[in-house]
SERO-4910 file (N, C-alpha, C, O; in steps of 0.05 Angstrom, whole numbers):
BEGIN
 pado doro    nc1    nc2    nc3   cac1   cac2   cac3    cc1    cc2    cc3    oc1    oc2    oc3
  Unk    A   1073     76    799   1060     97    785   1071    124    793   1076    131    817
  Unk    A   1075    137    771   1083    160    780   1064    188    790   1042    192    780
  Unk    A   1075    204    809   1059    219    821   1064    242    808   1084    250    796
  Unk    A   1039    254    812   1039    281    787   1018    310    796    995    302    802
  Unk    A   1020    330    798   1006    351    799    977    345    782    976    350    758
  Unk    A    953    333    798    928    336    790    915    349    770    903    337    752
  Unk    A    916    375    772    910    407    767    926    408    737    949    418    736
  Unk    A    917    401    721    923    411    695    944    434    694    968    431    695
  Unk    A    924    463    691    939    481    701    957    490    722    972    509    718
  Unk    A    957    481    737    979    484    764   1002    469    753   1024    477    761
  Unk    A   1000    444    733   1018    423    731   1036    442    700   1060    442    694
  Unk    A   1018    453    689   1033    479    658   1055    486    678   1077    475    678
  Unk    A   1043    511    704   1048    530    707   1084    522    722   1105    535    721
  Unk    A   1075    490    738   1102    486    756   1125    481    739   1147    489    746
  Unk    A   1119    465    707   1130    454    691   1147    482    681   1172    482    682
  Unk    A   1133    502    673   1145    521    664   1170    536    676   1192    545    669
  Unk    A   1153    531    701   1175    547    725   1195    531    732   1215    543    738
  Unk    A   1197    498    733   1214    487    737   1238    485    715   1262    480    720
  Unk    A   1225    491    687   1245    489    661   1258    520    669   1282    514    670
  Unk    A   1257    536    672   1262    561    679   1286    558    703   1309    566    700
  Unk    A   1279    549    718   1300    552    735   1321    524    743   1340    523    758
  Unk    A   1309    506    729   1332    492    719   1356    500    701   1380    496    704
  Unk    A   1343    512    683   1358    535    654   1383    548    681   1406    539    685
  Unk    A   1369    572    695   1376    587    716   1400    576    726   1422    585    719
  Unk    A   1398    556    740   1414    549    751   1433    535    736   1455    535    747
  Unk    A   1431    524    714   1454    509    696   1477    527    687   1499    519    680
  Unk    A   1466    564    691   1476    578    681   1491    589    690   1510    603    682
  Unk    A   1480    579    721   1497    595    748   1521    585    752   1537    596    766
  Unk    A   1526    557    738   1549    536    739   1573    553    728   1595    554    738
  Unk    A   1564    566    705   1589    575    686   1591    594    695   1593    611    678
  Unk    A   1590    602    719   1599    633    721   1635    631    751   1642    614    767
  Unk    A   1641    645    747   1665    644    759   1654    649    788   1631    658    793
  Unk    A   1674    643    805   1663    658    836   1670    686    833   1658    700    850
  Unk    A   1684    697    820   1694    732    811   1666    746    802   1656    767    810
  Unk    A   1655    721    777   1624    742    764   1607    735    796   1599    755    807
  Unk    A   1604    717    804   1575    711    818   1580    732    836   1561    748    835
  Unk    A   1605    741    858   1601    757    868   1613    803    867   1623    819    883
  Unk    A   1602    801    831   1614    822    824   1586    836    831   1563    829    826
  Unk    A   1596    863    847   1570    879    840   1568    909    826   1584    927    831
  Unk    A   1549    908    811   1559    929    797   1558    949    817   1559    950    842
  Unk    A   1554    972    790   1567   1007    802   1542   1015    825   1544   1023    848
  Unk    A   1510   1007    804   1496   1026    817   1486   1017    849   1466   1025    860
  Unk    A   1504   1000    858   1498    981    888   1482    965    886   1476    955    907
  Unk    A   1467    953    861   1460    932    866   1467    901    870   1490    893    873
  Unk    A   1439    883    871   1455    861    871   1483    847    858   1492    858    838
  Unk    A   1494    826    867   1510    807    855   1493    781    848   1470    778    857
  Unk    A   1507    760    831   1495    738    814   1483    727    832   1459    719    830
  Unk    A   1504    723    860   1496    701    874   1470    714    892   1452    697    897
  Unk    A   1465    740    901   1440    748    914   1428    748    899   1412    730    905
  Unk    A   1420    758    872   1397    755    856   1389    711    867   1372    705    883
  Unk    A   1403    694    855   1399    669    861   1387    660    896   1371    643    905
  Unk    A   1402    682    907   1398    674    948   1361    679    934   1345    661    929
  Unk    A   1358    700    931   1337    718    937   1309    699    916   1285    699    922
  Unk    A   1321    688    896   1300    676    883   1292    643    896   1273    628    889
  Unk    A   1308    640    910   1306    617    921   1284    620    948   1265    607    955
  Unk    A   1298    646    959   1279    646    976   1245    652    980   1226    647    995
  Unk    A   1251    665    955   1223    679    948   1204    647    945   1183    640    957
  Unk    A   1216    635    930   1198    604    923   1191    594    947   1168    585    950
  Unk    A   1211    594    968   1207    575    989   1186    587   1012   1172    574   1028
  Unk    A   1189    614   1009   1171    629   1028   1147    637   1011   1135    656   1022
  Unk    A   1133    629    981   1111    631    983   1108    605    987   1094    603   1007
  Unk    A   1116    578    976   1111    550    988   1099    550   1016   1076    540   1019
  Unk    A   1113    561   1038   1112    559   1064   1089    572   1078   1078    568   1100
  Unk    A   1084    596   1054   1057    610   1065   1038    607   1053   1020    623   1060
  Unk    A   1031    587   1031   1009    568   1019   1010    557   1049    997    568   1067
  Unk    A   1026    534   1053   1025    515   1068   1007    517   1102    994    501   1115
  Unk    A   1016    549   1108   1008    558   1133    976    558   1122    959    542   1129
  Unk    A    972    578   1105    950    588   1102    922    566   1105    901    571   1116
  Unk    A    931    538   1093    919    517   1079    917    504   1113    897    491   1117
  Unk    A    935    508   1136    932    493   1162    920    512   1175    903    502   1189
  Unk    A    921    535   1176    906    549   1185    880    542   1183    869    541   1205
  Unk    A    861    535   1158    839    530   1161    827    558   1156    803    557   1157
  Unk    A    837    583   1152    826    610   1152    832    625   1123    830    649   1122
  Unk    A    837    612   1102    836    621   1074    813    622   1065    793    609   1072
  Unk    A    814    641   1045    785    658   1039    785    653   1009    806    651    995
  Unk    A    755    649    996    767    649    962    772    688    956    769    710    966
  Unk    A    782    672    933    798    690    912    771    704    901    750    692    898
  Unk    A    776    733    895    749    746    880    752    752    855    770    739    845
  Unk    A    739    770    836    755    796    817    772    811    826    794    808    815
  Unk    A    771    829    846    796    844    859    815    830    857    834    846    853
  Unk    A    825    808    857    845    798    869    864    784    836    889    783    832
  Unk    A    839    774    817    853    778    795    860    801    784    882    803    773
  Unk    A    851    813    785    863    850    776    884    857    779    900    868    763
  Unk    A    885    849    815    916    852    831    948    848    816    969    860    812
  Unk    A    932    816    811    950    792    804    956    804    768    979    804    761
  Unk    A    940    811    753    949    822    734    968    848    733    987    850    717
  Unk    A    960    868    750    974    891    755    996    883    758   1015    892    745
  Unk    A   1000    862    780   1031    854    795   1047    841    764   1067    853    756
  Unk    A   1036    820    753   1048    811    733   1059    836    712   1084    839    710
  Unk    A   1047    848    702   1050    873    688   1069    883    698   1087    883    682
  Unk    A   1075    892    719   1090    909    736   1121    893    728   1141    905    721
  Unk    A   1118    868    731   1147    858    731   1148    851    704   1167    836    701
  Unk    A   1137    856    680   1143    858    658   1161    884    650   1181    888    636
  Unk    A   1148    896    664   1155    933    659   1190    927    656   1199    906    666
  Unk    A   1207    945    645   1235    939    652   1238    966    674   1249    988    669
  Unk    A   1224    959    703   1231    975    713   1236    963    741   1228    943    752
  Unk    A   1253    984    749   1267    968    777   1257    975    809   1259    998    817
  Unk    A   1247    955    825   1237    953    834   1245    948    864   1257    927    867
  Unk    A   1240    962    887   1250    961    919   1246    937    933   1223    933    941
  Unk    A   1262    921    938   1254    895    946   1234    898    980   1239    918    993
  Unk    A   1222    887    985   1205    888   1008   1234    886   1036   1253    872   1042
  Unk    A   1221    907   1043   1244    914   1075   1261    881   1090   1285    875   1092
  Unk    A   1237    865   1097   1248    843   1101   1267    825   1085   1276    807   1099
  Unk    A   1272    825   1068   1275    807   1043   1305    827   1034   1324    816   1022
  Unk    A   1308    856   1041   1337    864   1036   1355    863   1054   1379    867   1049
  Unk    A   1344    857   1085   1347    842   1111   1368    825   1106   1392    827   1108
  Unk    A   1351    805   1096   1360    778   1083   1386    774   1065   1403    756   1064
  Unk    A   1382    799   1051   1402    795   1023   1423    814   1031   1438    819   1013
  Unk    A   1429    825   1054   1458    833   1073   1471    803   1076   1491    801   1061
  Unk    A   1464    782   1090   1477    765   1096   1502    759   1069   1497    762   1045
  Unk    A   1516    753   1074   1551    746   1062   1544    719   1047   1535    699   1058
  Unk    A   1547    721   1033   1550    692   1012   1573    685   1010   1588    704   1009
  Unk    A   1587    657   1008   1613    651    998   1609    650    966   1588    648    954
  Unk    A   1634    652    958   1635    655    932   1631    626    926   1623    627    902
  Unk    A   1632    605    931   1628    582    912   1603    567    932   1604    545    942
  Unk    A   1579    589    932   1556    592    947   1541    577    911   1539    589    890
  Unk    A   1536    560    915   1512    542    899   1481    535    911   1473    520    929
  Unk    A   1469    550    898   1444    547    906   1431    512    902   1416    504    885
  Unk    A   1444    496    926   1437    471    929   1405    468    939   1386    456    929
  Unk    A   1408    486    962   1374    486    971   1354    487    962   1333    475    968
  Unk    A   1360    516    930   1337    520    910   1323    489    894   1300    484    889
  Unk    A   1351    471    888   1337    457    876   1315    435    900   1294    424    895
  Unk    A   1332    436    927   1311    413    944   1284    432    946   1261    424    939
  Unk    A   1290    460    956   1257    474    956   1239    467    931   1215    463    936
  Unk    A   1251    464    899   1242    460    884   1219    433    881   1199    429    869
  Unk    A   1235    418    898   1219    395    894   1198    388    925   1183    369    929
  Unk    A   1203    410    941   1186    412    959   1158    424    945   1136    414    951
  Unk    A   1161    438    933   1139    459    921   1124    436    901   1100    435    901
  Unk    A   1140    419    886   1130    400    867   1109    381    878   1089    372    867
  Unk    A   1122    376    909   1103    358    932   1078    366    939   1057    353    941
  Unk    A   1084    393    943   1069    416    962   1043    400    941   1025    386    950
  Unk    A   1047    409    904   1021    416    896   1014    393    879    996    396    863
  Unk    A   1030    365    882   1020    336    874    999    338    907    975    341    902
  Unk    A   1004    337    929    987    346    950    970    361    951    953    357    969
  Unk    A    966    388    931    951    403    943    920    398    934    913    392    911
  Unk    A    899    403    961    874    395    963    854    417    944    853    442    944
  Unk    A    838    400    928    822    414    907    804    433    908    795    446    889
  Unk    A    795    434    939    781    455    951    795    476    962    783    494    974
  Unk    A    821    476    958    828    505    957    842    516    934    860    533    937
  Unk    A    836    508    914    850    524    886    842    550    879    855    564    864
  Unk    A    816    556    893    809    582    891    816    605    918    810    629    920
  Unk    A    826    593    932    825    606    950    852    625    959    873    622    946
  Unk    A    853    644    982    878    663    973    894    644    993    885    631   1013
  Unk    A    919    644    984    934    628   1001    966    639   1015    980    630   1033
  Unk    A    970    663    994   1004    675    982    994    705   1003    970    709   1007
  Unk    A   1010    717   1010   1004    744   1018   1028    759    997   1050    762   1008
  Unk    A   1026    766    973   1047    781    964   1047    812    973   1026    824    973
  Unk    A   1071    826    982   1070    850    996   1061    869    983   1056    890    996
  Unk    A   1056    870    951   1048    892    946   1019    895    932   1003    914    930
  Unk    A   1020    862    922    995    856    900    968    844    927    945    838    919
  Unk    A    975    842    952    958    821    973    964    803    962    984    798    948
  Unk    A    931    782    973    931    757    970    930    736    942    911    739    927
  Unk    A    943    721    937    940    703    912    924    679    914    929    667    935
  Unk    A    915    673    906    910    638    898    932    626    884    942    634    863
  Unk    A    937    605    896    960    575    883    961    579    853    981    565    846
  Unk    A    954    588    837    963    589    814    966    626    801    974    635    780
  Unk    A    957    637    824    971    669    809    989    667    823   1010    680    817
  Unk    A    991    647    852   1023    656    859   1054    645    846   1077    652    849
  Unk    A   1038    619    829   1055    607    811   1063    623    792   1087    628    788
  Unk    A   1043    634    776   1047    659    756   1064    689    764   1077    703    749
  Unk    A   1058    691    793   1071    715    800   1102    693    800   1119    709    792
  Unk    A   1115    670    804   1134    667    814   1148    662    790   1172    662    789
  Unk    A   1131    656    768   1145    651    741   1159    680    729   1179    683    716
  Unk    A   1138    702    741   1136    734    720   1167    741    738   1188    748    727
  Unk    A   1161    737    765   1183    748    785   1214    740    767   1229    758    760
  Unk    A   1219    713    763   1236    696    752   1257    713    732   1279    723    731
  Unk    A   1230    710    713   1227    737    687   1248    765    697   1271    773    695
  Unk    A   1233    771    703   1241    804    715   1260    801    723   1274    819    714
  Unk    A   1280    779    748   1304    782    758   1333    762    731   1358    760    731
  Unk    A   1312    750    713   1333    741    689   1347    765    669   1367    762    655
  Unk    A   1325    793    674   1334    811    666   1352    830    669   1367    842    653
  Unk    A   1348    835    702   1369    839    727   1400    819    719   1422    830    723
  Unk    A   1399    798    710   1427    790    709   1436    790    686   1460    785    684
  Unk    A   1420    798    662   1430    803    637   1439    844    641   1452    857    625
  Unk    A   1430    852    661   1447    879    667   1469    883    684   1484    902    685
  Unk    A   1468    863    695   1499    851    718   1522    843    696   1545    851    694
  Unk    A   1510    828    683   1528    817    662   1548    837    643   1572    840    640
  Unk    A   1515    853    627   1525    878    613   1546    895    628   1558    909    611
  Unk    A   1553    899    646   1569    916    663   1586    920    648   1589    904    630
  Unk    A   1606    944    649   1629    948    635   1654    930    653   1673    918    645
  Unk    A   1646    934    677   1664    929    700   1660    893    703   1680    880    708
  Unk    A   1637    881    699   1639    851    700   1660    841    696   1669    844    673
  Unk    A   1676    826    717   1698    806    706   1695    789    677   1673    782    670
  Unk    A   1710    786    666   1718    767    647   1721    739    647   1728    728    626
***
């Protein structure tokens, strides 16, 4: 028998996000090691950090569900906190560009090789898939994600925040792309 995400909605939201960044990554195939590590003018990212960075984002809210849920010290979710979670979503609709959290541009200094394939994204992917065929029904309401700017989420706005996030940086690489200067 096959094992499956419980949660109706948690099971939309993973489905979504997993067709998404399957897409993502199929796309990352056709790109040369010249595009993945072109960056444009205004110093932003290249193909392959936008990809480092989305990978990691998945795995470190995974990891801070996971804490939160052993901890034993997660709190439910209120009104405030959907409001949050709407503002934040909104926010990464906006086409506007956004300072990545101090730690996290830390991160995205490190050197990538150019025929740098986000192999890990897909194993985190199916860690996350585990995480929430696993995850226990008495905490679906509860905050579990610390996002840095929106606080705390519950397991399914942080799914939603990770789908909107997705969104917003697919847009980021359709302006990498646009470049005048992008390789050919």
């Amino acid at each position: 028998m096959e094992r499956t995400i419980r949660n109706s909605r948690l099971r939309r939201a993973f489905k979504s996000y997993e067709y998404q960044v399957q897409k993502l990554l199929g796309e990352y195939k056709t790109y040369t090691d010249e595009q993945r590590l072109f960056k444009p003018e205004n110093g932003g990212w290249s193909i392959a950090q936008v990809f480092f960075h989305l990978e990691q984002i998945q795995d470190m809210a995974r990891t801070a569900m996971q804490n939160r849920i052993a901890s034993g010290k997660a709190k439910p979710a209120g009104l405030k906190h959907t409001w949050r979670y709407i503002v934040l979503v909104s926010a990464l609709i906006l086409p506007i560009k956004y300072n990545a959290p101090r730690a996290l541009v830390e991160l995205q200094k490190k050197s990538l090789p150019a025929d740098h394939y986000p192999k890990s994204w897909i194993a985190s992917l199916k860690e996350l898939e585990e995480f929430l065929i696993a995850f226990p029904v008495n905490q679906q309401k509860n905050l579990l994600f610390m996002h840095p700017a929106a606080g705390p989420l519950p397991v399914h706005h942080s799914l939603g925040f990770m789908i909107a996030h997705l969104r917003h940086h697919k847009r980021q690489l359709g302006r990498i792309k646009a470049s005048v200067r992008f390789p050919k």
